[in-house]
Phi, psi and omega in degrees: 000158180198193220235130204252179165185124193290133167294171154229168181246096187179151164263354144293017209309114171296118179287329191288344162323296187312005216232302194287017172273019188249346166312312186281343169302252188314038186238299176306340182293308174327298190302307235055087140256103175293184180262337153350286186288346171300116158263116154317143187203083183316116191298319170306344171231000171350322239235346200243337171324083211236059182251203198265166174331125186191132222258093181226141173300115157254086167259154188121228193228117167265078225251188133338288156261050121248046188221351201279347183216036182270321225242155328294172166312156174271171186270356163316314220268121169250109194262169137220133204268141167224111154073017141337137175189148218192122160215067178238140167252349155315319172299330186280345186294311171326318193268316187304296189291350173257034202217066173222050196216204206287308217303303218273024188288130179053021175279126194248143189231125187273158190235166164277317182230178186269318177297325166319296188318306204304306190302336190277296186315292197322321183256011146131012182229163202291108193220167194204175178254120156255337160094187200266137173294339179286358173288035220220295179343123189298134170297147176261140194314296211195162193244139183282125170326308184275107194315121178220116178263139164220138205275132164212069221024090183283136177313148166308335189243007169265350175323315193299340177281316216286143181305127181300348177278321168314300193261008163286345186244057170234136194242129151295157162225124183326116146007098184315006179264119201216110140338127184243187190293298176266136165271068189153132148359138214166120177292339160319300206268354181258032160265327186255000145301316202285306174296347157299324193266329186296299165358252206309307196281351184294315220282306194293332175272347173277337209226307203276145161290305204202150195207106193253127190199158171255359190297079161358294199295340197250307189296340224272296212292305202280347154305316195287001170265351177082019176296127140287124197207126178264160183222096241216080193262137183257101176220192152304166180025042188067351185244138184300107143234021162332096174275028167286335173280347180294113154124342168237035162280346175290007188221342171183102230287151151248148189274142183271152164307000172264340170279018196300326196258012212218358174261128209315101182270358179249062153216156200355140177284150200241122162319041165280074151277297189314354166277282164359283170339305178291286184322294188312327216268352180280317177324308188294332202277304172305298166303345133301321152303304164313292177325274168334336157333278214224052153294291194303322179303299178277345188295312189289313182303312227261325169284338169283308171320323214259078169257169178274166243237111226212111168297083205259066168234068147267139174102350201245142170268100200255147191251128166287335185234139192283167191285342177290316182321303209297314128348305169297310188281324164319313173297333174277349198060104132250129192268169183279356174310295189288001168253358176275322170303323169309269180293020169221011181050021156241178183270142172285338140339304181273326166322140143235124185258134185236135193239114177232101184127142187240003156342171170281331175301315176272355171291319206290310202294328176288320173309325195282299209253320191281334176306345183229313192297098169040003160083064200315104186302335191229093181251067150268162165238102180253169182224158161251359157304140181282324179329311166274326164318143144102327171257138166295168184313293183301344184256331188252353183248108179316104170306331189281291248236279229286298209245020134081008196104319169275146157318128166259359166111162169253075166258148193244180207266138194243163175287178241214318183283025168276273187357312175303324185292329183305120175314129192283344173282324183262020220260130153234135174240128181259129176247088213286005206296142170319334187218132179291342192207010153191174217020260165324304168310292167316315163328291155311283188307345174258332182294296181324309205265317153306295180298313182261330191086046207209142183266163142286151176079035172235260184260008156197162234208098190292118207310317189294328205277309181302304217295298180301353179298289186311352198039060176213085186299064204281321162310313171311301205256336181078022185225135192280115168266170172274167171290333203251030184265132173090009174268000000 
């Protein structure tokens, strides 16, 4: 198990991601955790994260599309929120339903602002302010002689204030929003974020007098160097409606356009360390408490996982959904069309249902399901017999004994090597073997998960285990149900 640190995703780079890792930088210096040994974990794809156990901070700004592949966590994944900020409350919803498994015992969500905290409370889970990690940035040594203000992108309508001696010793600086090299994630561009931003803060604790900005993410670092920074929000109707200012305007006021005229332009470098303090040293108390947690738990699972990837259920009456789900969806009607879409995470529109096995188990299974699924637009039957290939449905199957007189379509029996043409998001494979956990089955269920990579209860669906979901013993009684019987 080890210790994380969140990447960014973009061809954009917002520098200010890069500015609130550094509170967890100096958390890890603390620990002696190099930066080597950190696995990186791209925020924008968490939910895709398939590395080893790893204990990681989620700081930062959380929006709606970096949230599009977060959810849920992978079980790899140990979070711990530092300095978190989100003022979605779908998203806060998100976070609420996926942190309802093994992860959440005694999980505390540190917030960046107060309307996150609030909003995190509203829907029932446990949150306190921690406030931005970018205040971490090392107080500067000695102060420059030579008076120099630099503008760093200050509202458009605060020009007309600023004092004409001020802006004769004043340098612009470019917009912390920077085109990067790659349109997409790249060890380039967070190389060349990372040297963009040490550039400009090297330049401003070395130079700046003064820092006149509407950035948070710019004042917040050079309060913590110990800079005087005017802080200026460009908003509607004269009032801060950032909720990014809540609760941390106590470390440094922003002037609204109705005080534009009324700011202090000469003032004082503002005294956090004992903040500084608090924050590294909380950063540290959490991410050491998470380690300890679940070192030891996950260090033994992640050695019994990592076995070769092996179908085991003799003996087990095995289920895709437990009998408490099972319980839920009773109470809901749920017919059985919709809890099979329900276990198998698609629309049957969107599917192409693969039938694997030409068998007695799959006359019955094919009988059940294509005969009621939307008279199914995406449909196969592949066998890995070379024997059976190659006959339809109608040649191979008794018509008489079986299907009562009705068509089963003129679908033919397929290689096995169709499964590579399928879009892999639409692909559900039904395994049709008498037994789920020994010969054919098992057989199949290790071809699927080796040869293809593919799970059960993901991308393919062992015919008994759906049946036992649905409490539809089909192997047992042999008798063809309607989709809408018992229902």
């Amino acid at each position: 198990m080890k210790y994380g640190i969140l990447k960014f995703s973009a061809n954009k780079i917002n520098l200010g991601d890069y500015v609130q890792l550094e509170g967890i930088r100096q958390a890890y210096k603390r620990m002696g955790i190099k930066e080597e040994d950190l696995i990186k974990v791209e925020r924008d794809r968490v939910a895709e994260y398939d590395g080893e156990y790893v204990v990681l901070p989620m700081t930062g700004f959380f929006t709606n599309f970096s949230t599009l592949h977060m959810f849920p966590y992978p079980k790899k994944i140990i979070p711990v929120y530092l300095g978190f900020n989100c003022g979605d409350e779908s998203i806060i919803e998100q976070i609420r339903d996926t942190h309802t498994g093994w992860r959440s015992d005694n999980l505390i969500f540190g917030c960046r602002d107060l309307v996150t905290m609030n909003l995190m409370r509203r829907n029932g889970l446990r949150a306190y302010m921690s406030g931005c990690l970018s205040i971490c940035y090392e107080k500067r040594k000695t102060t420059p002689l030579k008076p120099k203000v630099f503008l760093y992108d200050p509202p458009e309508e605060l020009m007309d204030y600023i004092p004409k001696e001020l802006l004769e010793k004043s340098e612009v600086i470019d917009t912390p929003f920077r085109k990067m090299a790659v349109n997409a994630y790249s060890s380039q561009n967070e190389l060349d974020a990372q040297e963009m931003l040490k550039d400009i803060f090297d330049k401003l604790k070395k130079e700046a007098t003064l820092v006149i900005t509407k950035r948070l993410h710019v004042a917040l670092p050079c309060v913590a160097m110990g800079i005087p920074v005017v802080l200026a929000h460009s908003c509607h109707r004269g009032n801060i409606c950032d909720n990014r200012f809540s609760g941390l305007d106590r470390i440094i006021r922003p002037y609204r356009p109705v005080e534009f005229g009324s700011i202090n332009w000469n003032p004082e470098p503002i005294d956090i360390e004992w903040l500084k303090e608090y924050t590294i040293n909380l950063a540290v108390q959490k991410l050491t408490e998470a380690y300890n947690q679940w070192n030891n738990l996950c260090t033994l699972s992640d050695f019994y996982e990592n076995t070769d990837p092996t179908i085991y259920y003799e003996g087990m009456q095995a289920s895709y959904i437990s009998n408490y789900q099972k319980k839920l969806e009773e109470k809901k009607s749920f017919r059985e069309r919709t809890i099979f879409e329900e276990l198998v995470g698609n629309k049957f529109e969107n599917m192409h249902l693969v039938f694997w096995g030409a068998g007695d188990k799959a006359q019955w299974a094919v009988k059940r399901y294509y005969s009621y699924i939307l008279r199914c637009k995406h449909f196969s039957i592949v066998d890995s017999d070379p024997r059976k290939i190659g006959r339809s449905t109608n040649e191979f199957f008794d018509v008489d004994k079986y299907w009562n007189g009705h068509s089963a379509g003129d679908f033919i029996i397929e290689s096995v090597d169709i499964i590579k043409q399928i879009d892999k998001k639409n692909l559900v494979i039904v395994v049709t073997a008498d037994r789920y956990y020994e010969g054919a089955g098992i057989a199949i269920g290790n071809m699927l998960t080796e040869k293809y990579g593919f799970r059960d209860g993901e991308e393919f669906f062992f015919l008994d285990k759906l049946n036992n979901s649905l409490e539809l013993p089909l192997s047992e009684t042999m008798q063809v149900f309607s989709f809408l019987d018992g229902f």
